[in-house]
N, C-alpha and C positions, 0 to 999 in steps of 0.2 A: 387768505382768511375764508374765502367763501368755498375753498376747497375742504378745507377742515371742518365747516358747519358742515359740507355734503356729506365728508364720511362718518361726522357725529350721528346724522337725521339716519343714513342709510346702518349703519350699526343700530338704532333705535329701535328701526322699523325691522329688523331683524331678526332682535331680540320679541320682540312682540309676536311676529309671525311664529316663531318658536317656542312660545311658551305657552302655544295654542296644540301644539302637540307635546304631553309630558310622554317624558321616557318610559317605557315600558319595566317594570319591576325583574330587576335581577333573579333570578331563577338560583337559587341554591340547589348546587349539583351534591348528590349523594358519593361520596367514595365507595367504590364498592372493596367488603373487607371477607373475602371469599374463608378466611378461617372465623369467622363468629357466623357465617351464613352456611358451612360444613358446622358446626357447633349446633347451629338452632335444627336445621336438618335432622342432625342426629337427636335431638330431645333433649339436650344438656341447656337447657335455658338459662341455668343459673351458673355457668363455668361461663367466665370470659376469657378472652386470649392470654391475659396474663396470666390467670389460672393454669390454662393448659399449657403454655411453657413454662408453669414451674412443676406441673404433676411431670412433662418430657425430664425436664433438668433433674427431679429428685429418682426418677426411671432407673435414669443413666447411670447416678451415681450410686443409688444402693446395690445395681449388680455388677458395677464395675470393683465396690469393695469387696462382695461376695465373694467374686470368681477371684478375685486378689487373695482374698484370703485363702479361698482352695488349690489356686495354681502355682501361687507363687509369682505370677511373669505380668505382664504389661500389655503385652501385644491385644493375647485372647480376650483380656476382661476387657480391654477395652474394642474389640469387634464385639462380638456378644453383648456389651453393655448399647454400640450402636445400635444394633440389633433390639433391643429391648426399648431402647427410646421410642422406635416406630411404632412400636407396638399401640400406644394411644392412639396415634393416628391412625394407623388401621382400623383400628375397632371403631374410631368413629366413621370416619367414609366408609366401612361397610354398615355399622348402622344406618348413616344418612341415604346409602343407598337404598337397602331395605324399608327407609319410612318411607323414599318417594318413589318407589314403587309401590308402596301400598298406599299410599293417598292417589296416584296416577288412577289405580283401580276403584277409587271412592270417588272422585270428580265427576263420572257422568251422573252418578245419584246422586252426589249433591244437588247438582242441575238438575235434574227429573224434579226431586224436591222443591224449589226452588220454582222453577216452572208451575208448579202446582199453587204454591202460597202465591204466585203474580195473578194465575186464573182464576185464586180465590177473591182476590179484590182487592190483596194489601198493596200496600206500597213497593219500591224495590227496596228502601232499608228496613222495613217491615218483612222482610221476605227475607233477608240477609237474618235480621237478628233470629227468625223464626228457625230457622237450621239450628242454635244452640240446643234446643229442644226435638226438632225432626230430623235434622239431618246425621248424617253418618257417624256413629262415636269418636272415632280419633280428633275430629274437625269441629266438636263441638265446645273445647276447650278455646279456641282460637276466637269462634263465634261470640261465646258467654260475653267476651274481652270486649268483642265488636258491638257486641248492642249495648255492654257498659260506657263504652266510649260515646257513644253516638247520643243516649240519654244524657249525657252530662253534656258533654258540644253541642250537639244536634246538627253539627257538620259531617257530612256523609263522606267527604273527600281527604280531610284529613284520620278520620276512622275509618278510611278503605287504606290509605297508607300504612296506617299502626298495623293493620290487619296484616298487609303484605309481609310487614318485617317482623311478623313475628311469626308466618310461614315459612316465609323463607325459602318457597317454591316459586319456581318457573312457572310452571302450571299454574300456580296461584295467581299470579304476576298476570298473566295473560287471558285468563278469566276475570281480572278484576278491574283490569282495565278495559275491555268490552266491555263490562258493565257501565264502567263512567261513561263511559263514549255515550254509550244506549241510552242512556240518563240524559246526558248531558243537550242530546239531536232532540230524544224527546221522540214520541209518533207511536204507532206500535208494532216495531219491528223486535219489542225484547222477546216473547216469544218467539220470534225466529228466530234470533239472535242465541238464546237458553239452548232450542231444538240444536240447532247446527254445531256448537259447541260441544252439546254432548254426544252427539253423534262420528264428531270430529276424532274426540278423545277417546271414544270405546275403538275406534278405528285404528287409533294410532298405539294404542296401548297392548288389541290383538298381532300386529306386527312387533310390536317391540318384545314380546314375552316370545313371539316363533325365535326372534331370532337371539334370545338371551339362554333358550333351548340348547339351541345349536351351538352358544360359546360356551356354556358352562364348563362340560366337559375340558375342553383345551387349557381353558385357565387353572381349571383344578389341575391336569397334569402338568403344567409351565411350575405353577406353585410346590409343586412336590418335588419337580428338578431341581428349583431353586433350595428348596428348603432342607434336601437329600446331602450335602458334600456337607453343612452346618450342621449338621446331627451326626455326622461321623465325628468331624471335629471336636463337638462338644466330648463325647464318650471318649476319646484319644486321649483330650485335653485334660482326665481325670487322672492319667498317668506323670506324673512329676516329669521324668525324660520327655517325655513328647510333648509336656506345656515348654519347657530348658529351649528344647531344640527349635518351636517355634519363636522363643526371645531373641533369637541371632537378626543381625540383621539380613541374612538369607531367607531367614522363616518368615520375618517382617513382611519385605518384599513378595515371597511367595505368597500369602494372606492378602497383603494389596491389591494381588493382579485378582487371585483370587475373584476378593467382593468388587470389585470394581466389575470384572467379565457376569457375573451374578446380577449385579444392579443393570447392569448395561442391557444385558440378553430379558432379565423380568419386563424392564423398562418396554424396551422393543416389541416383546408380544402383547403387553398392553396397551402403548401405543397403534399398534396393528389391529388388534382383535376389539378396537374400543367401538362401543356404539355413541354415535354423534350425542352428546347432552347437551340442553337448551341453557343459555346462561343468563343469568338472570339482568336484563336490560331495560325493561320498565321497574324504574328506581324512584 
């Protein structure tokens, strides 16, 4: 019996000791969903994923009917119609590239800005909302958003979040989080903090354009290699015989190795010729 009173007293005192430390709140982790974050990239704020595979799926299928109907065969409309599914995709990742390389080039002035309204007196989310106004045009849409939020919350940490996800930059991601850090320590190191970042980013922004210089060229000629034997075929494929001859399954096969050596060789020099991109990990 007095064995069982001990380990009733010592579970008790256990319990107690323990509920002097509560557990720390679950952190809800973000999935990251790399096509709505290629989507916001590119400016398509209002297509969601399901959108864009159905604008892919409806691609496919109105010029797989086309060329059905002009060819007659199976094989061609259906390369060509793969072929034409990509084609959203590409337009957005080259969009999205093109917007953050143009924002990559507007973050040190944002920062200059920015710097300037903390030297004026305001606050840091004072200073934040004040870029809807002073800072760079492309950015000041995202901003408007940010000092809406913040006026209705008045939580700076959940309206630096909203803010993130609806840049949808790296760069953004990594300036924003500096900032909370800077906030967060307190002292006045945000000034240094503004300086060094922007200096960081005009730095790294002139090496990345020398050497986006130097790959252009190659990638426009990989793309034209690629793009060269599928332009033959297309105008071939006008001729009734030569869509017949490709229906066989010799033609099939010949087409297979084809796109497949096409995808594999594109694949590879982009792979090769890629420059490193930051991915987005404070989420």
């Amino acid at each position: 019996m007095g064995v069982i009173i001990g380990l009733i007293l010592g579970a008790g005192l256990l319990l107690i000791w323990l509920s002097c430390f509560p557990a720390a709140p679950r952190v809800r982790r973000v999935r990251a969903n790399p096509l709505a974050d290629l989507l916001t990239q590119a400016g398509w704020h209002g297509v969601g994923a399901r959108g864009y595979v159905a604008l892919t799926i409806g691609v496919f299928a109105v010029t797989w009917i086309v060329l059905w109907v002009l060819t007659d065969a199976v094989i061609i409309p259906t390369a060509f119609a793969l072929i034409a599914a990509a084609i959203p995709y590409a337009v957005v990742r080259t969009r999205a590239s093109s917007r953050r390389q143009a924002l990559r080039e507007l973050w040190p002035d944002a920062l200059d800005d920015l710097l300037s309204s903390v030297r004026a007196g305001m606050s840091l989310p004072e200073a934040l909302a004040a870029l809807a106004e002073r800072g760079p045009e492309p950015l000041r849409e995202a901003f408007q958003a940010f000092a809406l939020d913040y006026q209705v919350s008045a939580r700076f940490d959940d309206s630096l979040d909203r803010l993130k996800d609806r840049l949808a930059d790296p760069v953004a991601d990594r300036i924003a989080e500096a900032l909370r850090l800077t906030r967060d320590v307190g002292g006045r190191d945000l000034g240094v903090t503004l300086r060094t970042l922007a200096a960081m980013l005009r730095e790294e922004q002139r090496t990345r354009g020398e050497l986006m210089a130097r790959q252009s060229w190659t990638v426009g000629a990989a793309r034209l290699a690629v793009a060269a034997p599928w332009l033959v075929l297309a105008m071939i494929s006008l001729r009734s015989e030569a869509a017949q001859a490709f229906n066989t399954p010799t033609g099939t096969v010949i087409l297979l190795i084809g796109a497949a050596a096409c995808a594999f060789a594109y694949w590879l020099m982009l792979r090769l010729g890629a420059l490193p991109q930051e991915r987005r990990v404070w989420r």
